[in-house]
N, C-alpha and C positions, 0 to 999 in steps of 0.2 A: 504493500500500500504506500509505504513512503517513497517508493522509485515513481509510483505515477504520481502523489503528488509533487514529485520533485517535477517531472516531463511539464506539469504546467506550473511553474514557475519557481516554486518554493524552493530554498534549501535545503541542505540533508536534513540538518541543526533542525530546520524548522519545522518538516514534515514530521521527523521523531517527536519534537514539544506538541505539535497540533494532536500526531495520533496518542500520544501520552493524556493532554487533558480530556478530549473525545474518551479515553478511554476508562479516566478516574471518578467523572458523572458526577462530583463536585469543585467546587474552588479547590483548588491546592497553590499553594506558595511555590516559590521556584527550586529551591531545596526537592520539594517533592517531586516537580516536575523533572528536576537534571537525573534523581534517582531513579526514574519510571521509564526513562526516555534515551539514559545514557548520551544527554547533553555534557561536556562538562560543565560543572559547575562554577568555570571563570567567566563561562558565555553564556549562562542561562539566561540571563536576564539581558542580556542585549538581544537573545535569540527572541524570549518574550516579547520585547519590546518592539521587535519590524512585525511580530504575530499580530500583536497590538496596533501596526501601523498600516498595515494590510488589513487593516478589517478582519481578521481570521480567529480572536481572540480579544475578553476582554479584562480588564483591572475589574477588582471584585476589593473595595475596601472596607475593612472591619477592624474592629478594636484589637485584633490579635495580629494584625498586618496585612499586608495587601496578596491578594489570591487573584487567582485567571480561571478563566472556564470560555470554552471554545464557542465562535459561530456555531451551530447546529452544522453537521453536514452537511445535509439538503442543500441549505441554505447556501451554503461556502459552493457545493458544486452549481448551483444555477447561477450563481454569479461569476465562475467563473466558463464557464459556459458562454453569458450574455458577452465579459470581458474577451473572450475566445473569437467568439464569432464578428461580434465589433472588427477586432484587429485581422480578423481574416478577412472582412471585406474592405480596409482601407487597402491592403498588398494588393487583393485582386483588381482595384483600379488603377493604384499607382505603378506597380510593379510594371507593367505592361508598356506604361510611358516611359521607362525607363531603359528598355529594354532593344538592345540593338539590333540588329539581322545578325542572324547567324553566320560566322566566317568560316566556322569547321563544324562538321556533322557528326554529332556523337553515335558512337559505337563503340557499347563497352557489356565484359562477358559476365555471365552467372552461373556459377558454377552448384551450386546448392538449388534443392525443389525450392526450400522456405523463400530463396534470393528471388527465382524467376517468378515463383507466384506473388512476391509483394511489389516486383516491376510489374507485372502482369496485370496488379490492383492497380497501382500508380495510372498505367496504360489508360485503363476502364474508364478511371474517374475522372480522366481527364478528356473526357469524349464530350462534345457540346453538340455534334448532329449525328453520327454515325458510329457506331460499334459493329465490328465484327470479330467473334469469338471461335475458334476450332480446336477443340481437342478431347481428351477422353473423360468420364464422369465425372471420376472421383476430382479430376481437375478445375475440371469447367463447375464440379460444386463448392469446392474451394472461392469461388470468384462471383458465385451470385447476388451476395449481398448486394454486392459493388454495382452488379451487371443491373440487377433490378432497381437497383436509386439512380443509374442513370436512365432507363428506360421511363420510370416515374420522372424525370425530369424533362422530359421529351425528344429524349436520344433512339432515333433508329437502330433497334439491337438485331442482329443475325447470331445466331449459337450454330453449328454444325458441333452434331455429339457423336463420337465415336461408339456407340451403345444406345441400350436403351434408357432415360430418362423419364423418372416417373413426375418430374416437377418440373418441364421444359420451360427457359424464358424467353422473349424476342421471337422473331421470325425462324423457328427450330427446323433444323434439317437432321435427320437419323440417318448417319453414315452409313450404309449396307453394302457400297461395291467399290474396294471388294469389304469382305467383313472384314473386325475392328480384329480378332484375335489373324488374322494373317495379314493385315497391316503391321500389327506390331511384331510376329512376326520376320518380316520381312526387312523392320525398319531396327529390330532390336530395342523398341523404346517406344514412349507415346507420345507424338507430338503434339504441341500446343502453340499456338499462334493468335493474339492479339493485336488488332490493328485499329486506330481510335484516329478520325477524323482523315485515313489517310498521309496523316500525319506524324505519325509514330507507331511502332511495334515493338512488341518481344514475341522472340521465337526460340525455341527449344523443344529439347527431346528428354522424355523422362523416366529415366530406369532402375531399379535395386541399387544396381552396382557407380552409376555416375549418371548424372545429371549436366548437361551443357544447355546455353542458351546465350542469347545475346539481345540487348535491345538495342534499338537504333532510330533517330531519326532523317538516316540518310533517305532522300526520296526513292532512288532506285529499292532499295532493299525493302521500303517502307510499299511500292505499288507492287514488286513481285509477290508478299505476303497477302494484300489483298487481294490480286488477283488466284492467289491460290485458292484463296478461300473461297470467294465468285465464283470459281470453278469447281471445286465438289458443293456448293448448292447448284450449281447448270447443272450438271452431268446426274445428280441425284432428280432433277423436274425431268430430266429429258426420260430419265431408268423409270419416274413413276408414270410418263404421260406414254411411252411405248411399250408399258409391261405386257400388255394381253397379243403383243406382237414380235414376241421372239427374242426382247431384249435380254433376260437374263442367258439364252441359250447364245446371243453374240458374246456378250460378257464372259462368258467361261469361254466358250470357244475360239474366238479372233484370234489368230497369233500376235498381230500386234501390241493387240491389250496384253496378252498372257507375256510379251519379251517385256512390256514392263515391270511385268509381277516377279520375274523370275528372279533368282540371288543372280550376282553379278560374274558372269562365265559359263550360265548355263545355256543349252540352244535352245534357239526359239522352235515350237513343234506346230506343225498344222492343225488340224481336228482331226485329221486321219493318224497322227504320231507321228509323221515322218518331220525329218529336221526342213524347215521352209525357209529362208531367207525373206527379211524384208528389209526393203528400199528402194531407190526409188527406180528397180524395173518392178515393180508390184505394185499393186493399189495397196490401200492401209486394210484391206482384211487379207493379203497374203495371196491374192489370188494373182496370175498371170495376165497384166493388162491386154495384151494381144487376145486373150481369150475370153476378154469381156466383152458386150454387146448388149442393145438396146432392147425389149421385147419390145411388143405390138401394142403398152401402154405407156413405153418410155421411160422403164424404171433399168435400171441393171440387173441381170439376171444372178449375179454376184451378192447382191441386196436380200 
């Protein structure tokens, strides 16, 4: 308790005397407080006395000497609350006029889950029209708080979830092609990718054994993330609006798609097994361009 009341504002000194009398539930003299609180007793009373000057404490005098007894909690945090939020909105309008273009593009690593998901929040909450969110449950629930105060504040949220989500936020897309266990898989980790106005990202991979990621607000690195994400919501409308016409059976089958899935040095195989090459004397489903042709309603018989 006294690390966070120190985070807004207080002393060590001071947090210890505040939680000492809070905790004694009468006046006590400062002897009793340096002994409750493990102030020393050369500073108690100058510590009492900024408690006293902060409004956080008061003098309590009586025939036997002078005693303290604290603001009520409640009381102490809503004011410092109102004092909180005051000073956060004089930054948010100053700061900004202060503030020059950018001359170098940050780009810096995280190596820790705890690291990338408190960039990942930072990311979120810093979204003022657009969010978009990708990665796997346990991640993407890690970040709701965050994701749903900016959605309530009238930020376009997209989620893409690696799984199923029983409490989806934003514009939700359920990852299905390919599944989330041979993405990961495949990728050795889960990734996650946060991209907030276009403007900025973090991106990482997240696994038992190591954890990498980076955020950045370099443009290039900042549009390839979104566009990734843009891109498994397309390919997931395109998989839901063709399903009753063969797309899950291209989706396994195509070699093209499957030379993507494959570990890296394995051969790309046709639907018949056999090893296929693809490039560019092939269409993108592997088939022999010379041997494609039009039917009689103009579609590809390849198709």
């Amino acid at each position: 308790m006294t690390e966070e009341l120190q985070r807004l504002g207080m002393s060590g000194y001071e947090a210890k005397a505040y939680v000492a009398l809070v905790g004694a539930g009468e006046a006590v003299n400062g002897y009793e407080v340096a002994k409750r609180s493990g102030v020393p007793r050369s500073t108690v009373y100058e510590t009492l006395g900024k408690l006293v000057g902060r409004g956080a404490a008061f003098e309590v005098r009586a025939a036997d000497g002078t005693g303290y007894v604290p603001l009520p909690p409640a009381t102490l945090l809503e004011r410092m609350r109102r004092d909180f939020d005051r000073t956060l909105g004089i930054l948010q309008n100053e700061i900004p006029r202060l503030t020059a273009p950018p001359q170098v593009r940050l780009v810096h690593s995280l190596t820790e889950r705890r690291m990338l998901l408190e960039r990942a929040e930072d990311v979120a909450a810093a979204a003022r029209s657009e969010l978009y969110v990708l990665g796997w449950p346990e991640d993407v629930e890690a970040l709701k708080p965050t994701i749903r105060r900016a959605e309530e504040h009238g930020v376009d949220v997209a989620t893409v979830v690696f799984g199923a989500d029983d409490d989806p936020v934003g514009w939700h897309t359920e990852h299905r092609y390919s599944a989330p266990s041979a993405v990961e898989g495949i990728l050795g980790r889960r990734m996650l990718v946060v991209v907030a106005d276009r403007d900025q990202t973090v991106i990482g991979g997240l696994a038992t054994d190591r954890t990498w990621g980076l955020y950045t607000d370099d443009p290039a690195a900042v549009l390839l993330a979104y566009h990734y994400v843009c891109h498994d919501i397309a390919m997931h409308r395109v998989a839901d609006r063709f399903a009753d016409h063969g797309f899950d059976e291209f989706w396994a089958g195509d070699p093209a798609l499957r030379r993507m899935r494959e570990p890296v040095g394995e051969p790309v195989r046709a639907v018949d097994g056999a090893p296929r090459s693809v490039g560019p004397e092939t269409d993108d489903l592997g088939a022999d361009i010379e041997d494609l042709g039009d039917d009689e309603d103009g579609r590809s018989r390849a198709g």
